[in-house]
C-alpha positions as CSV (number, residue, x, y, z in Angstrom):
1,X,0.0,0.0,0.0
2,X,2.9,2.4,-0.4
3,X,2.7,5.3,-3.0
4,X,5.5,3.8,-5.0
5,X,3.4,0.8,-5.2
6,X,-0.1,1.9,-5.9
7,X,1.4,4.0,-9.0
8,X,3.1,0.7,-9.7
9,X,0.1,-1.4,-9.9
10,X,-2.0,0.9,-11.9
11,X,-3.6,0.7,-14.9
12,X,-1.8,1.9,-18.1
13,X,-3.7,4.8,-18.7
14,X,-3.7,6.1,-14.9
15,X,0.2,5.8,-15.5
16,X,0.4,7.6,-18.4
17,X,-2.0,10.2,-16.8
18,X,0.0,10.5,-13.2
19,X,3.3,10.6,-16.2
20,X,1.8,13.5,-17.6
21,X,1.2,15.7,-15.1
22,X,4.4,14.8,-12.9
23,X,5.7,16.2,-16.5
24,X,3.7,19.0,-16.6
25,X,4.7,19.9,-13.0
26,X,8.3,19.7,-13.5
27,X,7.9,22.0,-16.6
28,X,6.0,24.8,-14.7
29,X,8.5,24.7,-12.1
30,X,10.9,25.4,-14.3
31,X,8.8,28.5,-15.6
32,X,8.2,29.3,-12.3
33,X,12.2,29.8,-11.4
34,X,12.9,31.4,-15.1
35,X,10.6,33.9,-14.5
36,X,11.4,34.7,-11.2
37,X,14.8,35.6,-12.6
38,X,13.9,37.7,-15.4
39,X,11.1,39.5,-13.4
40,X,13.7,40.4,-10.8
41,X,16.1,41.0,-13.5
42,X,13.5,43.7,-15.0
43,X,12.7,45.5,-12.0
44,X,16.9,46.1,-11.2
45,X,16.9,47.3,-14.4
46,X,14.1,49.8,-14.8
47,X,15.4,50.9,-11.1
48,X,18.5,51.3,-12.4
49,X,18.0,53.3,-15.1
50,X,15.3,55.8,-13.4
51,X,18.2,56.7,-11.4
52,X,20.5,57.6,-13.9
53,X,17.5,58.9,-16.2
54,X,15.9,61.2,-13.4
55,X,19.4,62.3,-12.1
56,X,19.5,65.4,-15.3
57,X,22.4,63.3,-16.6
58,X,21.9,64.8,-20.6
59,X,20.6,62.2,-22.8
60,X,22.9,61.8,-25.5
61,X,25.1,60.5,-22.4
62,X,22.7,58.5,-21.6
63,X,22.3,56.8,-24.9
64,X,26.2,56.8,-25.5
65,X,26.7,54.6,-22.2
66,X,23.6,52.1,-22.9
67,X,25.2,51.6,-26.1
68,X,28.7,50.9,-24.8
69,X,30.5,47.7,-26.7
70,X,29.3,44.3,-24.9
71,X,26.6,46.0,-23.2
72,X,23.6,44.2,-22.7
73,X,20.1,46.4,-22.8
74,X,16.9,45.8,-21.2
75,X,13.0,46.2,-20.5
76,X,13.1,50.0,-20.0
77,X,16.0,50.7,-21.7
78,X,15.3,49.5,-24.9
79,X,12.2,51.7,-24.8
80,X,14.5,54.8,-24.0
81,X,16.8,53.9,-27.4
82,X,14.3,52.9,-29.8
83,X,12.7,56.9,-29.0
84,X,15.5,58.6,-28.8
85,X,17.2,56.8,-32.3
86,X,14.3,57.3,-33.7
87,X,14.0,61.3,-32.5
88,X,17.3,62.0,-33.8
89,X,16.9,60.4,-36.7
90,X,13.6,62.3,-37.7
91,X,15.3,65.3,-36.0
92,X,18.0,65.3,-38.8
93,X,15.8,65.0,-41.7
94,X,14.7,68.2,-43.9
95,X,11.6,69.9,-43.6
96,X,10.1,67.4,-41.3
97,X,6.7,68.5,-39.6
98,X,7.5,68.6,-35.4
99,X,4.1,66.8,-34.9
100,X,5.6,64.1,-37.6
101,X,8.6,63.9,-35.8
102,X,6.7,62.9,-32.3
103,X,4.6,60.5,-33.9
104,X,7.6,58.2,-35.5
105,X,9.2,58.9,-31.9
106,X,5.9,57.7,-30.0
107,X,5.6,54.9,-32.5
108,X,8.6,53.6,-32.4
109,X,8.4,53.4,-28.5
110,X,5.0,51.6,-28.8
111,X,6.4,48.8,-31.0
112,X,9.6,48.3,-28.3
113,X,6.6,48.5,-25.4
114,X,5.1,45.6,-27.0
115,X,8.2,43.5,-27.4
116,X,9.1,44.1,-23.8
117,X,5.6,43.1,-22.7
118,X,5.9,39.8,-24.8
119,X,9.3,39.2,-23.2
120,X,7.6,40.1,-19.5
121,X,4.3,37.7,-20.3
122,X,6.6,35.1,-22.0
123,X,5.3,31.3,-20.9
124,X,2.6,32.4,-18.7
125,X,-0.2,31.3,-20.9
126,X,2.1,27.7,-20.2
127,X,1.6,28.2,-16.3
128,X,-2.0,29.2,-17.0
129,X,-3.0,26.2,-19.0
130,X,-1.2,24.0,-15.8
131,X,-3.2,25.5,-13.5
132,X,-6.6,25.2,-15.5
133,X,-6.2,21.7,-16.6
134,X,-4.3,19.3,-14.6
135,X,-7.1,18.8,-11.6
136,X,-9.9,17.4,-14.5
137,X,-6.7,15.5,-16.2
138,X,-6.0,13.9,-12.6
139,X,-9.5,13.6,-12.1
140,X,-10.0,11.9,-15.5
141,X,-7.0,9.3,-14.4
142,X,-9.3,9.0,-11.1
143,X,-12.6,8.0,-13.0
144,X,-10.8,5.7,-14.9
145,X,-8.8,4.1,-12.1
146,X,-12.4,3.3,-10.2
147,X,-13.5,2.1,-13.2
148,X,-11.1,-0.2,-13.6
149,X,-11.4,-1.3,-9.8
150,X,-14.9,-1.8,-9.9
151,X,-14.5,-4.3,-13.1
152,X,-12.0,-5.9,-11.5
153,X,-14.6,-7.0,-8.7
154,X,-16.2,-8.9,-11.3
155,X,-14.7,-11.8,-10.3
156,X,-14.3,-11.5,-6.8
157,X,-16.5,-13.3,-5.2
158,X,-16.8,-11.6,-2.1
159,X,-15.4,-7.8,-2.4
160,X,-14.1,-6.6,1.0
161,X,-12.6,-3.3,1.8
162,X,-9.5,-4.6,1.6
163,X,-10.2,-5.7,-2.1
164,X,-11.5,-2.4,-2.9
165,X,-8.9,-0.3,-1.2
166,X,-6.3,-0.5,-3.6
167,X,-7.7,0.7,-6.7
168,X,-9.5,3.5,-5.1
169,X,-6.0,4.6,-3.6
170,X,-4.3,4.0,-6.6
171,X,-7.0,5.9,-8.5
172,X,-7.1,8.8,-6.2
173,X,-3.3,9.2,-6.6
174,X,-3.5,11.2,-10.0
175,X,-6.2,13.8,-8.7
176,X,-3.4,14.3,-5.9
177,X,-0.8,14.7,-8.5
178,X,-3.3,17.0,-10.4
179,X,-3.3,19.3,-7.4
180,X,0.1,18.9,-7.0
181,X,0.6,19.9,-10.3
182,X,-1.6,23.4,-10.7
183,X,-1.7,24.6,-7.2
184,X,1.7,26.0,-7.4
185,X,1.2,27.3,-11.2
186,X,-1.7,29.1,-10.4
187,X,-0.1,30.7,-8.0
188,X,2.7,31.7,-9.5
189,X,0.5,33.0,-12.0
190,X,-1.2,35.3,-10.7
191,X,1.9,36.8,-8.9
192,X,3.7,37.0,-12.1
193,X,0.7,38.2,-13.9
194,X,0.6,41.2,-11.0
195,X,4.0,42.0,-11.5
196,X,4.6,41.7,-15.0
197,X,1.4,43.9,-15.2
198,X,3.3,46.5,-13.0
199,X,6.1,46.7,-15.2
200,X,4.4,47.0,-18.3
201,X,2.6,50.4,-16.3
202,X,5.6,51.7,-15.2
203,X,7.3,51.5,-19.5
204,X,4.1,53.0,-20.1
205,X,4.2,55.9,-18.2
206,X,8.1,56.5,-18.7
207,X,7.6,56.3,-22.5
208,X,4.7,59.0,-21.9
209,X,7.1,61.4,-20.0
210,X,9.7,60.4,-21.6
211,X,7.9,61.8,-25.0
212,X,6.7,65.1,-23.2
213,X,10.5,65.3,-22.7
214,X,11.3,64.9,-26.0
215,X,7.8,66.9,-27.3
216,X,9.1,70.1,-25.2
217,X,12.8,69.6,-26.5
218,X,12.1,69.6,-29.9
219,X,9.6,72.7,-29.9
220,X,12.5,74.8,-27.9
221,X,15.0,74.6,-31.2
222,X,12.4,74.8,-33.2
223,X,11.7,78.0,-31.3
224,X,15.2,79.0,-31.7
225,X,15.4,79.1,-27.7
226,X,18.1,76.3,-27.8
């Protein structure tokens, strides 16, 4: 009557069903521990770089030292190059329209805001579909381990507790392994979800000031006040 045992004596199918999700479980842990890494990693980085970008260091400084030579750039700041490349790149063109000039600049921050929302929401749907599925897999393995007990008593003459026992146990194993399997993914992602949702607010509302930055910048030269 050990564990060990029970998933030993199974059926085939409830052994294929507990292989499954002891699968699926070891897959969303390993989900679980990448993202904790690159969630952390995100939220040094965007700290990071408020730091420097809130500390008046001038932004061509900025841009030169995020683009040194074996330098690795991140959530926020790849939001921060894609605008200003694209703002100085607009900016040096002929008879461009200002308004023109912010919307390629807001544009092109858009399209990196997406890319690092993909990155931050990267194998969550995975976590999800754990979460949601692997009680009514267990529970399927379950049903079909009593089923297979009860036709077994077919030919018992006598069924006992003791000759029922077993299958039920052995049955009831993969629903256990089914919780085992989403509790912790479900968790995880809703935490994730929070956090990665949190990020994606905070690039929003730096590439929003960051284009009133670049909005009030670019209508003081063409003023001629700078």
């Amino acid at each position: 009557m050990s564990i060990l045992g029970l998933v030993a004596s199974a059926s085939l199918v409830v052994q294929i069903v507990m292989l499954l999700l002891l699968v699926a479980s070891i897959l969303s842990w390993v989900v679980i521990f990448q993202r904790v890494f690159v969630l952390k990693q995100a939220k040094k980085v965007r700290n990071a770089f408020e730091d420097q970008f809130w500390s008046g260091i001038d932004l061509s400084k900025l841009y030169k030292k995020l683009n040194q030579e074996g330098r690795r750039v991140e959530g926020v700041e790849n939001i921060f190059i894609a605008g200003i490349k694209e703002f100085t790149r607009l900016r040096q063109s002929q008879h461009v329209d200002p308004d023109a000039v912010m919307e390629g600049v807001q544009r092109s921050m858009r399209v990196a805001l997406y890319r690092e929302e993909e990155k931050l929401d990267k194998h969550l749907g995975f976590l999800a579909t754990v979460g949601s599925t692997s009680p009514y897999v267990g529970l399927f393995g379950t049903v079909w381990g009593i089923m297979h007990s009860f036709i077994g008593l077919a030919d018992v003459q006598q069924a006992t507790l003791a000759t029922v026992a077993p299958g039920i146990a052995e049955a009831l194993i993969a629903t256990a392994i089914g919780l085992f399997a989403a509790i912790p993914a479900v968790i995880a992602y809703n935490r994730f979800s929070a956090a990665s949702e949190s990020l994606a607010a905070g690039y929003d509302n730096f590439s929003d000031e960051f284009s009133s930055i670049l909005h009030r910048k670019l209508h003081v030269r063409e003023g001629g006040v700078a």
